[in-house]
N, C-alpha and C positions, 0 to 999 in steps of 0.2 A: 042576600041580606045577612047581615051581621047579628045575631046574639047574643048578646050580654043581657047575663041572670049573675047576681053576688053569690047566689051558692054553685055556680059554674067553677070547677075546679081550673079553668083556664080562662078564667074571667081579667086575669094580668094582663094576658096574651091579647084578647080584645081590644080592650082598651087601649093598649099600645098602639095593635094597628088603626084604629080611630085615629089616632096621633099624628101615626103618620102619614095618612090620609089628611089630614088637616095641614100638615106641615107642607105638601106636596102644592095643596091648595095655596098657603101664603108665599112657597117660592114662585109662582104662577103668577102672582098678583102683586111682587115688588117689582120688576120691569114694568111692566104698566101706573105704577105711581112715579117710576122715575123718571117720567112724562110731563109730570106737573112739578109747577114750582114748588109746591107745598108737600109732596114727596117725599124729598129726600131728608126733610126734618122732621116725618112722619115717621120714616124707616129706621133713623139715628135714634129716634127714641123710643122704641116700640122692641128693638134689636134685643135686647137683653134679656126681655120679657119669654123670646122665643127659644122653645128646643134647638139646640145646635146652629148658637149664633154665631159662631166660628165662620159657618159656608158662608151665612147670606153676609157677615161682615167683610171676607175675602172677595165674593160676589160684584159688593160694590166699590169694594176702593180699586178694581179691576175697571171695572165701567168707568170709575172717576179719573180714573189712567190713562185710558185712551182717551176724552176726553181733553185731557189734557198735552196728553201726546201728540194727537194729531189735527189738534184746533174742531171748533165747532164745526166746520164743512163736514169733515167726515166723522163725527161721532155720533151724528146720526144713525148715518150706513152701520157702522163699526157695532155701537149700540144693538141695533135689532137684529144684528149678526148674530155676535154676542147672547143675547140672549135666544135665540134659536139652536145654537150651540152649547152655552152654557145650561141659563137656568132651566131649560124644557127638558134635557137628558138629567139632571138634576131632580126636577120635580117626577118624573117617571120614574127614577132613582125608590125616591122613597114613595112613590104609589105602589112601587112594586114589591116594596120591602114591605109597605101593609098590608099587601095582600098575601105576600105567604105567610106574615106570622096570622091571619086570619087563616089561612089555611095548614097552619104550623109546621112549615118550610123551615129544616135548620139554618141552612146559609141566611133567610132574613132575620135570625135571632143574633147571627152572629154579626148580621151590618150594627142592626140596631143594637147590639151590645155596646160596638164599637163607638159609634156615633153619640150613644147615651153615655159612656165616660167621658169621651173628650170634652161632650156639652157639658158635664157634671164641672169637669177640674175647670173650665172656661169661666163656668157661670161662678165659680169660687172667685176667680181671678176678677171679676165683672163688680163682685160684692164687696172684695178691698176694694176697689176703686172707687166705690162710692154709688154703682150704678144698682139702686135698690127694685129696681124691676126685676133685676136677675133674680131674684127669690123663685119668683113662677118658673124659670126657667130651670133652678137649681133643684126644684122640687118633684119637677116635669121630670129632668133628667136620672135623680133619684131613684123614682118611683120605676122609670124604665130597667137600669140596675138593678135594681133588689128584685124587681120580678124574673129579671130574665137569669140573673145569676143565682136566686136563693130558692125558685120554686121547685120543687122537684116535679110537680106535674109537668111545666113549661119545658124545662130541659128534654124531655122524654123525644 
């Protein structure tokens, strides 16, 4: 079990892996709405809102490719290929990168460094465009940065 105390001098670190723990969860659970009709305009607008909307936007216009590529017969198959392949290595991806920064594993500082600018400079790009969900994301993203680049406990 996880720990989080405010006066925990690696209380950044926590919380992140929370994050990505949670993040690991909603790449798990966007194959499965891409199921339903109501889905995939659930996912279009919800995308912005999330840390590192880059993958799961990449994610789907992938799925919506082969779809299109190879007609509805096989995009079924293709699909739950697909995401047995893609998003399950993906969502273990980042269960695993919240578990070492729970266990303050440098290599998962250095995923989630990386993953937290890209999402950071994304979700900029997301907020010229007009897509005002990106805030939580840009905030999300933020916070992941500043912690993991400015803490000096964190970096240890």
């Amino acid at each position: 079990m996880i720990s989080v105390k405010k006066n925990n001098p690696l209380f950044g670190s926590k919380v992140i892996s929370i994050l990505e723990y949670v993040l690991s969860v909603i790449i798990l659970i966007i194959p499965v709405l891409m199921f339903f009709p109501f889905g995939l305009k659930v996912i279009l607008a919800f995308i912005p809102a999330v840390p590192f909307p880059f993958l799961i936007n990449w994610l789907i216009f992938i799925k919506l490719g082969i779809s299109v590529l190879f007609g509805v017969s096989y995009s079924l198959i293709l699909s739950v290929i697909l995401d047995l392949v893609v998003f399950v290595p993906l969502a273990l991806l980042f269960f695993f990168i919240g578990r070492g920064l729970s266990r303050h594993r440098k290599w998962s500082k250095i995923f989630a460094m990386v993953f937290g600018l890209i999402s950071f400079v994304l979700s900029i790009v997301y907020l010229v465009n007009g897509k005002w969900l990106a805030i939580i994301s840009l905030v999300l993203s933020g916070f992941i940065v500043m912690c993991l680049l400015f803490s000096k406990k964190i970096k240890k």
